[in-house]
VEXGU-257393 format. One line per field, with one value per residue (C-alpha): residue number from 1; residue in three letters; x, y, z. Coordinates in steps of 0.5 Angstrom, whole numbers, m for minus. Layout:
num	c(NUM,...) .
residuo	c(ala,...) .
X	c(X,...) .
Y	c(Y,...) .
Z	c(Z,...) .
//
This chain:
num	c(1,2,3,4,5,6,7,8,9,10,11,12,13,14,15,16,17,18,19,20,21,22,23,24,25,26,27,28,29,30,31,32,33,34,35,36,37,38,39,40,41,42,43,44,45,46,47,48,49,50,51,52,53,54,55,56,57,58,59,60,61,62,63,64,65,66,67,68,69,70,71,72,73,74,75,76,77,78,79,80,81,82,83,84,85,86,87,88,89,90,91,92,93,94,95,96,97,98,99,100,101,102,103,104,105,106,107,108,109,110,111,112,113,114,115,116,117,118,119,120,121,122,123,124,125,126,127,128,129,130,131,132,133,134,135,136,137,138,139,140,141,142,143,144,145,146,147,148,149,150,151,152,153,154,155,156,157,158,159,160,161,162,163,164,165,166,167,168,169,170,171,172,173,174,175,176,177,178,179,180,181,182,183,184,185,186,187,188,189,190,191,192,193,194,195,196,197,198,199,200,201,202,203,204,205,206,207,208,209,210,211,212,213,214,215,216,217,218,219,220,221,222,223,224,225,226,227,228,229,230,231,232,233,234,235,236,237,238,239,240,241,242,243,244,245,246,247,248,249,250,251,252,253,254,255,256,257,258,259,260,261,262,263,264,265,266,267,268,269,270,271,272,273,274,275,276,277,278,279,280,281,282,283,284,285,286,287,288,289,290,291,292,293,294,295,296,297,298,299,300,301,302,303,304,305,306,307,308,309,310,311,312,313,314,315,316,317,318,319,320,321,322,323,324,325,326,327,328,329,330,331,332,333,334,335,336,337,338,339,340,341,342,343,344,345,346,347,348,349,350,351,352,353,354,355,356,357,358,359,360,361,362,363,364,365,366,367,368,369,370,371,372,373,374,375,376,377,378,379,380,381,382,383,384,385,386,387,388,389,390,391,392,393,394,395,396,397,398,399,400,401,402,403,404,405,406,407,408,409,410,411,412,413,414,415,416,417,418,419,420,421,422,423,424,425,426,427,428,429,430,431,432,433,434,435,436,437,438,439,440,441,442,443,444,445,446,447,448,449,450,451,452,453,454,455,456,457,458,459,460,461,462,463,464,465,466,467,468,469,470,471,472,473,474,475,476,477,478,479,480,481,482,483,484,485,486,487,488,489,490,491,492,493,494,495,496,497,498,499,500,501,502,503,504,505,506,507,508,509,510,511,512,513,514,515,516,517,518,519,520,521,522,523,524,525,526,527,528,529,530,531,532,533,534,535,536,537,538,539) .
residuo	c(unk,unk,unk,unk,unk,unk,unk,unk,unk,unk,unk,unk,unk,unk,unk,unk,unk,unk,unk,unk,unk,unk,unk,unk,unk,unk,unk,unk,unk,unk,unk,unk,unk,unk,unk,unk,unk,unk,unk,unk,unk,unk,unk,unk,unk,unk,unk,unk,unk,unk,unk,unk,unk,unk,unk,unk,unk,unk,unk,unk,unk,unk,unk,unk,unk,unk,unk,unk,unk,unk,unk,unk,unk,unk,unk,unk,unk,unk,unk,unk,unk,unk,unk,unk,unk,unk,unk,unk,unk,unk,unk,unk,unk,unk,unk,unk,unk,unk,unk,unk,unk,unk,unk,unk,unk,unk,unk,unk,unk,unk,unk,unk,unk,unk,unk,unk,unk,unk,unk,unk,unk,unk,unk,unk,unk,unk,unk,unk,unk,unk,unk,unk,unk,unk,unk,unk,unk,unk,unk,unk,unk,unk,unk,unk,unk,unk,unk,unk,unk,unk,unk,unk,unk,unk,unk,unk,unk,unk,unk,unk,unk,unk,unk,unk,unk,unk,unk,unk,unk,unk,unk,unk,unk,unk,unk,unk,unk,unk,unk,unk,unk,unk,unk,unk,unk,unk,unk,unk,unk,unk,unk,unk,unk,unk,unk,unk,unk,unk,unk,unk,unk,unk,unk,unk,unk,unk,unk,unk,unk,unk,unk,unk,unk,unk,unk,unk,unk,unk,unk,unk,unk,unk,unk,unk,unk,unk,unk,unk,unk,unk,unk,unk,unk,unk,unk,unk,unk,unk,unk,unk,unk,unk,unk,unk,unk,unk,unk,unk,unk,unk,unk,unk,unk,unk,unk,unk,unk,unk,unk,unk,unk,unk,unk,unk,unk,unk,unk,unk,unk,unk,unk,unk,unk,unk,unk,unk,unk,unk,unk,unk,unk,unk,unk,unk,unk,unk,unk,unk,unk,unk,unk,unk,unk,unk,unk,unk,unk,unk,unk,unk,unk,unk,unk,unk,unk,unk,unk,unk,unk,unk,unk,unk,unk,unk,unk,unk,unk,unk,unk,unk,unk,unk,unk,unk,unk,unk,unk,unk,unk,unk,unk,unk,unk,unk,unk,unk,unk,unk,unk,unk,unk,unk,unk,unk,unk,unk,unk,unk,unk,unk,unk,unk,unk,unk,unk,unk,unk,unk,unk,unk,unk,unk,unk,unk,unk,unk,unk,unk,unk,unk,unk,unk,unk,unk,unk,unk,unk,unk,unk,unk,unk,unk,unk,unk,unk,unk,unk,unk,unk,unk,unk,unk,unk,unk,unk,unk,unk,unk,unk,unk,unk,unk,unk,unk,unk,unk,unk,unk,unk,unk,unk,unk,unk,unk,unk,unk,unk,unk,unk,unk,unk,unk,unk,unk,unk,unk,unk,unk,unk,unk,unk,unk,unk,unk,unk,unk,unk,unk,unk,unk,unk,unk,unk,unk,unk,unk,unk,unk,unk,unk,unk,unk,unk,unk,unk,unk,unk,unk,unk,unk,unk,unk,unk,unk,unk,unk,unk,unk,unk,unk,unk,unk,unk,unk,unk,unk,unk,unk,unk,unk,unk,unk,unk,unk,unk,unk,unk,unk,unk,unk,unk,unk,unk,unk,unk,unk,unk,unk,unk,unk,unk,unk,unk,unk,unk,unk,unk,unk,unk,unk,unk,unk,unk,unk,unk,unk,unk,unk,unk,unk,unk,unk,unk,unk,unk,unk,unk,unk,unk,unk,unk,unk,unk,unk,unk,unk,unk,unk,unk) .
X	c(0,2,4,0,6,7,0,m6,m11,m17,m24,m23,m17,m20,m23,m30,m29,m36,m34,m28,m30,m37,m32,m28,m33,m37,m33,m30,m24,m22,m16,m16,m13,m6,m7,m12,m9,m4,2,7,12,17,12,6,0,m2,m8,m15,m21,m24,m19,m21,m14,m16,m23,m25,m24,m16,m16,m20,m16,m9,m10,m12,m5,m2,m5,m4,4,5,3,7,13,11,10,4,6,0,m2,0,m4,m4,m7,m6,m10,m12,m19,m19,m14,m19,m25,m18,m16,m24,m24,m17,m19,m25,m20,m16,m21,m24,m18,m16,m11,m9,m10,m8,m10,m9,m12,m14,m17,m11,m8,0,5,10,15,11,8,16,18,12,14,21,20,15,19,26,22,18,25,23,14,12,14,9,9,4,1,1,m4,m2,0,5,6,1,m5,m11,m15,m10,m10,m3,m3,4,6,12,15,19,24,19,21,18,18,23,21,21,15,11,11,9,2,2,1,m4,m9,m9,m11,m16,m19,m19,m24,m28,m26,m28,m23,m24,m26,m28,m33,m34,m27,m30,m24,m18,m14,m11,m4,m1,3,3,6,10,14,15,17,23,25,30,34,36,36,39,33,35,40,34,29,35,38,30,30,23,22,16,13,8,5,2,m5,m1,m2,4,0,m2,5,7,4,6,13,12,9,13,21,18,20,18,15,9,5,4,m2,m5,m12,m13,m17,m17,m18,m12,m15,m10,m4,0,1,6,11,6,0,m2,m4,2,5,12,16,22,18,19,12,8,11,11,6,12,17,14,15,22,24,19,23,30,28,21,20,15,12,9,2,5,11,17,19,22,23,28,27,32,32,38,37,31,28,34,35,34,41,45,41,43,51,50,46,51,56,54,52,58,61,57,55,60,55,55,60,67,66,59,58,54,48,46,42,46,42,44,49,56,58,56,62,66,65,65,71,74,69,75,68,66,61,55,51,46,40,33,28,29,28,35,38,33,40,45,40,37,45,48,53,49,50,45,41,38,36,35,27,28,27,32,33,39,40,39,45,47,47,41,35,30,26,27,23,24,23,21,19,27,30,26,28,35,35,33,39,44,42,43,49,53,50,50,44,44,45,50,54,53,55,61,62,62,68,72,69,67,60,56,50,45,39,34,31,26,27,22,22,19,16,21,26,24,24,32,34,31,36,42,49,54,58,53,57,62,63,70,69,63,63,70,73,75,69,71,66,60,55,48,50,50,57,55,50,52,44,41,40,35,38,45,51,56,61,67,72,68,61,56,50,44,39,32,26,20,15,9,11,14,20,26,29,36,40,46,50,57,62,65,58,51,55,58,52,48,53,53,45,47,51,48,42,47,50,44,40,46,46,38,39) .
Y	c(0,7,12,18,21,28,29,33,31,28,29,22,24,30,30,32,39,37,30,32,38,33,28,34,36,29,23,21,18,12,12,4,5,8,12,15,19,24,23,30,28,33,38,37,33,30,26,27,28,22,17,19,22,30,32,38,33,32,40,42,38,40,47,45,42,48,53,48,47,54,56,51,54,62,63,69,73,73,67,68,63,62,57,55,53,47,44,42,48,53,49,48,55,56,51,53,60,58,54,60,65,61,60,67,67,74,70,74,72,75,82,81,73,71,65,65,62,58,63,69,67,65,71,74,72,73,80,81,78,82,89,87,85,84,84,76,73,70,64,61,55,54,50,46,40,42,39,33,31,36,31,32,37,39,43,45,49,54,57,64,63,62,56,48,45,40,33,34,40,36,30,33,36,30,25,31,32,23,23,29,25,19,23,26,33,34,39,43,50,53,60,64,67,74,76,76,81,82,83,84,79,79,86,86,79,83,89,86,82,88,86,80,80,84,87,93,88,84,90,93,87,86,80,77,72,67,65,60,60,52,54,55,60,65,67,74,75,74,80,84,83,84,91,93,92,95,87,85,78,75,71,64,61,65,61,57,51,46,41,43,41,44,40,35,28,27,20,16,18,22,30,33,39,39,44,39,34,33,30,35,41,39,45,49,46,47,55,54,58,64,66,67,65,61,58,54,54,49,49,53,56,53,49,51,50,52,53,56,56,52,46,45,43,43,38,40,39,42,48,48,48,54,57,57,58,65,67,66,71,76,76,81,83,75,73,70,63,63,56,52,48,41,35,29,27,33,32,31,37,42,39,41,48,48,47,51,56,55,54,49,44,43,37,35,30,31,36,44,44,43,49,54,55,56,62,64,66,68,61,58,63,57,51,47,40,37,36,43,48,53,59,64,70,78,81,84,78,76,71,72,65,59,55,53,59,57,64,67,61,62,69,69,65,72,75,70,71,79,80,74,73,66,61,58,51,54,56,47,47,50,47,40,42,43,38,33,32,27,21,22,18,16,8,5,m3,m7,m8,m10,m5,m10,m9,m1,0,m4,0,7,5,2,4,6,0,m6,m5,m10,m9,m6,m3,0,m1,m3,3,2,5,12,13,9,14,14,21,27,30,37,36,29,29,22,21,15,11,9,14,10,13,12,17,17,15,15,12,13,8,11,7,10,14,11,6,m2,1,3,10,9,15,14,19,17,22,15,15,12,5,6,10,2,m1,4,2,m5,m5,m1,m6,m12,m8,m5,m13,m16,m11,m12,m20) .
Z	c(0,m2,4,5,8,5,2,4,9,7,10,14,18,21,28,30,34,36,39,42,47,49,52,55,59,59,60,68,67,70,75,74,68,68,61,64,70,70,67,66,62,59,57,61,62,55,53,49,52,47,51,57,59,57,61,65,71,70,68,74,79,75,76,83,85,81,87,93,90,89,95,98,96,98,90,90,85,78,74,67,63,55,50,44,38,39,40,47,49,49,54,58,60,61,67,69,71,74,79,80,81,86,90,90,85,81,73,68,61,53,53,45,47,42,43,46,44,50,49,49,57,58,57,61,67,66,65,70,75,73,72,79,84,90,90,89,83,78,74,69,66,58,55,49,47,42,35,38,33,33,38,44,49,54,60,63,69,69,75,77,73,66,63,65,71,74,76,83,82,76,81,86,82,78,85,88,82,82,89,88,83,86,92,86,85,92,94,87,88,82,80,74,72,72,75,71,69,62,59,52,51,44,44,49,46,39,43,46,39,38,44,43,35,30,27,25,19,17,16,11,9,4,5,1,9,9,16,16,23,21,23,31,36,32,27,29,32,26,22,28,27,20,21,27,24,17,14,7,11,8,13,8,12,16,17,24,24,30,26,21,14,11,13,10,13,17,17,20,16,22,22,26,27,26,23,23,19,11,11,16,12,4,3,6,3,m4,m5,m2,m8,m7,m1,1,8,10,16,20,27,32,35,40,37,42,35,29,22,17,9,5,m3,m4,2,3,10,15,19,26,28,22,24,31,29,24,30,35,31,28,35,38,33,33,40,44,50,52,58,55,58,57,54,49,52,48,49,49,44,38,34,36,30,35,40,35,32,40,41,34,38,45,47,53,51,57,55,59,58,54,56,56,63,63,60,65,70,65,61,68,70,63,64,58,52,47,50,44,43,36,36,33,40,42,44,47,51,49,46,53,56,60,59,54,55,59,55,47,42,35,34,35,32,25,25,27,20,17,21,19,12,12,15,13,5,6,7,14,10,5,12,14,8,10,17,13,9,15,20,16,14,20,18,24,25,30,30,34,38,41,48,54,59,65,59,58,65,67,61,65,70,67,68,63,68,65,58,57,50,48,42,37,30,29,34,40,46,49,53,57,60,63,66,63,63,63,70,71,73,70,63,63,59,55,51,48,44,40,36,30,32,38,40,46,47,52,53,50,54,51,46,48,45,46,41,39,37,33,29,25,22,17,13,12,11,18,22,20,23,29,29,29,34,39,38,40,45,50,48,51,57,58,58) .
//
């Protein structure tokens, strides 16, 4: 059977809105069934309403334990909340002001009732907290569930330093709204939210652009740029920024639909909003020609997608390289011993334009919540991970989110553009020329839940094997080095290769990652040999 992947949706992939927002406000979960209870995975609680995983019951008793936590930890400063355009989003932020209000928390929402991208109700919070020191902090809640299918819902909690909660507070909220549940929302307070107050977060976001991004250079450059907000919540910020900074910027699909008529499938035949995906984005890619730069946000806008005319769609990883080394260039406001912040997963041609840089490398584990130090203090000048979420400080040095930005990393392309004259895919192409020109590529391997749980806690000392792929072992991690926290999982590497092996969070399957400077050929045996290597450690 022929794939669909890179098509047009057809009428039979799109969710009935209808159906979708009746089971939220319907359908009692059932906590005997895991899938069903609260669960904060790296970004928040996800589920949909028609599995029964997404309903104003989880929200209200989310909600609930978000004002008890923050309570618990002396935080009374104001709630910025914000939602994106997804279906179940806009009931959720309903019932979560409802809870707010009846507990006596000082919500404020968007003055024009527009949607808010993460980064938006990031930056929020930071610049209320610095413009305020001293009074209560603020801290918000964002309600997507990213680049998921239209049928999902997401609710996340953001604390004073404005990016996502750590594992200690999403535990605490999780297991609290759970027993909440289980007593049948008793302890849910709820009223009308008659009492919330409003801010622009749209204009003050666009506002603060100049200080992190040279806008002067992209406005005099003349660039033809294209933006396709892919039917999320950056679509008016997007016309916005256009008008402010006076940019020849055509906002390529400004419809909103929560069903997403409009995409293209992704790999899996499934509508997904994922601006790193050829398949989600070949409506995107098609007019690659027609723009000196195009690029493409998710549903919330943390996650980015770059197009330019003579590459295409960039990988995630090789825009994160030519990223960073751009930035470290032309960035003189930045502290000198400020690092360059990676997943352990993104690729290994950002450790060495790092050290071509004389640049320390801080590699820590999946989740962005990692970063959130680094770019609170200035120490971390660059925090990205290769699912396409990044973001950096502003030109003098200080934090301009805490949470992935898709919105400053699709721009930042425009700058690159117009102060170096080259396409960030030329200058990949450049970094290949001196570095060597890396197969990267992620895998999936059946697995147990026992397996996918020992390989959760395995530790580099159960790898017996000596070499990988024909090169001797150099490392065996399940730490990270940059923080030394736990990375849930494996990474091998070797001179001219790596590997990473994690379990799934929702699948019986464990993700290997793996990347190879010798080739394609060598990457399928690195493939190959991470497989027989973690089997092995697994029994």
């Amino acid at each position: 059977m022929t794939s669909r992947a890179g098509t047009p949706a057809q009428p039979s992939d799109l969710i009935d809105v209808h159906e979708l927002v009746d089971a939220y406000y319907h359908r009692t979960p059932d906590m005997t069934d895991a899938a069903q209870r609260v669960v904060f995975g790296t970004s928040g609680h996800r589920g949909s309403s028609l599995d029964g995983a997404f309903t104003e019951t989880h929200i209200a008793a989310i909600t609930q334990a978000i004002v008890e936590y923050r309570a618990e930890q002396g935080v009374t400063g104001p709630l910025f909340v914000g939602a994106d355009t997804h279906g179940l989003s806009a009931p959720a932020q309903t019932t979560a002001l409802g809870v707010l209000e009846a507990n006596g928390v000082h919500a404020i929402a968007d003055e024009y009732d527009d949607y808010v991208p993460t980064p938006a109700l990031s930056r929020a919070i930071i610049r209320y907290n610095t413009d305020n020191p001293g009074e209560p902090q603020a801290d918000g809640i964002v309600i997507t569930p990213s680049h998921n299918p239209p049928r999902d819902g997401g609710f996340k909690y953001n604390p004073p330093h404005g990016g996502p909660a750590d594992s200690d507070a999403t535990g605490w909220i999780a297991a609290r709204a759970n027993a909440i549940i289980e007593g049948g929302n008793r302890e849910v307070r709820f009223a009308e939210p008659s009492g919330v107050d409003s801010y622009d977060f749209r204009g003050a976001y666009v506002d603060d652009l100049a200080g992190v991004l040279d806008m002067e250079a992209i406005a005099s450059s003349g660039l033809k740029l294209g933006a396709d907000p892919l039917g999320g919540a950056s679509v008016h910020y997007w016309e916005l920024i256009a008008e402010r900074y006076g940019l020849d910027l055509e906002v390529v699909n400004p419809a909103v639909d929560p069903r997403w008529s409009f995409m293209t499938l992704d790999w899996d035949e499934k509508i997904r909003m994922d601006p790193s995906s050829p398949s989600a984005m070949a409506s995107v890619v098609a007019r690659a020609g027609d723009y000196a730069i195009l690029t493409g946000n998710d549903a919330d806008a943390d996650r980015h997608g770059i197009v330019t005319p003579d590459g295409g769609l960039m990988n995630p990883n090789h825009y994160l390289a030519v990223a960073i080394q751009y930035l470290y260039a032309h960035r003189p406001g930045w502290r000198p011993d400020a690092a360059i912040g990676k997943t352990l997963v993104s690729s290994s041609m950002i450790d060495r334009v790092a050290a071509s840089l004389g640049r320390r490398l801080w590699e820590v584990p999946v989740g962005f919540k990692w970063f959130v130090p680094g770019l609170v203090d200035g120490s971390v000048g660059f925090g990205g991970e290769e699912s396409a979420g990044a973001s950096f400080l502003t030109l003098d040095g200080r934090a301009w989110t805490t949470d992935k930005d898709g919105i400053l990393l699709a721009l930042l392309a425009a700058e690159i553009r117009a102060v170096t004259g080259k396409s960030p895919s030329e200058l990949y192409r450049e970094l290949t020329a001196e570095f060597g020109d890396p197969a990267y590529a992620r895998v999936d391997a059946a697995a147990t839940p026992e397996q996918k749980a020992r390989l959760g806690k395995l530790s580099g000392d159960d790898i017996t094997a000596t070499e990988l792929a024909g090169d001797p072992i150099t490392a065996r991690l399940s730490h990270a080095p940059g923080n030394w926290a736990a990375i849930g999982g494996v990474k091998v590497t070797s001179e001219h290769a790596w590997f990473a092996a994690r379990p799934s969070g929702t699948e019986n399957v464990y993700k290997i990652y793996a990347e190879s400077f010798r080739g394609p050929e060598h990457l399928a045996l690195v493939q190959a040999e991470a497989k027989r290597i973690v089997d092995a450690a697994l029994g």
